[in-house]
C-alpha positions, 0 to 999 in steps of 0.5 A, spaced: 051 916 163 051 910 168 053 912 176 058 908 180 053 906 186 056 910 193 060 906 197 059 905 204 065 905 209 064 904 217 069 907 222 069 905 229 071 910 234 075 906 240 078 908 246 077 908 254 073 913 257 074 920 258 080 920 253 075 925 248 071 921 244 064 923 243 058 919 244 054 919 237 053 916 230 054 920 225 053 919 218 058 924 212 057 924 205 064 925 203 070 923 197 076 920 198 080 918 192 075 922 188 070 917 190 063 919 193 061 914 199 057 914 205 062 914 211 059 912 217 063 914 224 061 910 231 063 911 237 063 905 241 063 908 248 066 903 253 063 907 258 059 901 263 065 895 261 061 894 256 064 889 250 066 894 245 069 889 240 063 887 238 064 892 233 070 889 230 066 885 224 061 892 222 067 896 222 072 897 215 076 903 220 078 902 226 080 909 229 084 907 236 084 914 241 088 915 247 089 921 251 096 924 251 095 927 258 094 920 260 099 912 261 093 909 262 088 910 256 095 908 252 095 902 256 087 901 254 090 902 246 095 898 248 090 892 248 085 894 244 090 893 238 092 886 240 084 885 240 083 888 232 090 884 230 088 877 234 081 878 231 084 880 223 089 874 224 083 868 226 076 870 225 075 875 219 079 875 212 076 882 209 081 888 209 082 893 214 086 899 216 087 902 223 090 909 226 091 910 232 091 917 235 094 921 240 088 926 242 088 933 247 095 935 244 091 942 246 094 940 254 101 939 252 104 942 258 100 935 261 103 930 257 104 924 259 105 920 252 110 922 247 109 922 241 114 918 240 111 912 244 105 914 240 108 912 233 112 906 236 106 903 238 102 904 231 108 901 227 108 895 232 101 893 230 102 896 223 098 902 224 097 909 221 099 914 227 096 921 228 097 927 233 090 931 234 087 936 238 079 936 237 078 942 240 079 947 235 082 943 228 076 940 225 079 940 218 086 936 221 081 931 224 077 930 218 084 929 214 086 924 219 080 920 218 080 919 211 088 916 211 086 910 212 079 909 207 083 912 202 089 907 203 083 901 203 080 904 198 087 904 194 089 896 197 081 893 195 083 896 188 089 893 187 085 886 189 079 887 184 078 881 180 082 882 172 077 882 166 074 876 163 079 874 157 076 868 152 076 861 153 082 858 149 080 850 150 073 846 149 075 844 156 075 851 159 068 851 156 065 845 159 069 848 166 066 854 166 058 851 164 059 846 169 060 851 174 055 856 173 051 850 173 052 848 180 052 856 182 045 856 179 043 850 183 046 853 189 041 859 188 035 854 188 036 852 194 037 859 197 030 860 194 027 855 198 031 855 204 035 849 205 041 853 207 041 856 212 040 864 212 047 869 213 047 871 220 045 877 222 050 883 225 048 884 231 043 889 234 044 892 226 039 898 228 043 899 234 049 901 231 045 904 225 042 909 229 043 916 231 044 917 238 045 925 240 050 927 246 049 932 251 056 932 254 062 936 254 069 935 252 072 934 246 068 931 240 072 927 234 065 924 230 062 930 231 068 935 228 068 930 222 061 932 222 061 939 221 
């Protein structure tokens, strides 16, 4: 019996600083939907300004995260949704899903976020939304994390390609070996370099690389980990 390969999904981990991210990579085998895969979860880290939209073409999931203890990580969210939506509307045509989540809900005497505020923000941009506390609900978290793959996962089936039915006409056939000839042709020249090559993702090994963390806080990645 043939396997079906295992499917690789990448989740990118967005927010401001402080709002409880983790600052590693982890790589998770899991099932969603009763389908095995490599599920790759980055911290993007905004610690020193750097540009974490970089990301948004490696990543299949974006996972939005703000402190609910504070205004302005919602505001920093805020931002960033408008930079994912500018991004899937102009410059990138693969599908994807986004969750925001309201991370600290341990600290609800702080709060400064409503959940409410939370899920109007989420439904604006066509989110999922989710309330968590990373410090103690690991199997909460994990749950969160696999809404919006297994809702991807649901949508790309949906898309995939009908099966091949026979050709009703001569003309169908002369179609069909004209294309495959062209294909044929397209894939010489690859051969011999003529095109140009794909561009690379940038500083692929980087994003690939696992990273190991020293700080304290509470840690989303590392919670789906265990």
């Amino acid at each position: 019996m043939i396997r079906s390969p295992v499917v690789e999904m990448h989740v990118a981990l967005i927010g401001m600083t402080g709002c409880g991210k983790s600052e590693d990579t982890y790589c998770r085998q899991d099932t969603v939907m009763s389908q095995p895969m490599m599920v790759w979860l980055m911290d993007t880290v905004d610690g020193s300004g750097r540009d974490a939209m970089r990301y948004l073409s490696w990543a299949d999931v974006y996972l939005v995260v703000y402190d609910v203890t504070s205004q302005l990580s919602l505001q920093y969210a805020e931002s960033t949704l408008q930079q994912i939506s500018a991004h899937e509307h102009h410059l990138c045509a693969r599908q994807h899903k986004c969750l925001l989540v309201g991370n600290k809900t341990d600290l609800e005497r702080y709060r400064q976020v409503s959940e409410a505020d939370g899920e109007k923000l989420a439904k604006r941009f066509g989110a999922m939304f989710g309330e968590v506390s990373a410090v103690d609900e690991s199997e909460r978290v994990a749950a969160l994390i696999r809404r919006p793959i297994g809702a991807l996962l649901a949508e790309r089936a949906k898309r995939r390609s009908p099966s091949p039915r026979l050709y009703s006409s001569d003309s169908e056939i002369a179609s069909s070996a004209s294309k495959n000839s062209f294909s044929t042709s397209l894939k010489n020249v690859g051969r011999s370099g003529t095109l140009g090559r794909r561009s690379k993702s940038p500083k692929s090994v980087d994003i690939i690389k696992l990273s190991t963390s020293k700080k304290t806080g509470s840690k989303l990645l590392k919670l789906f980990h265990n």
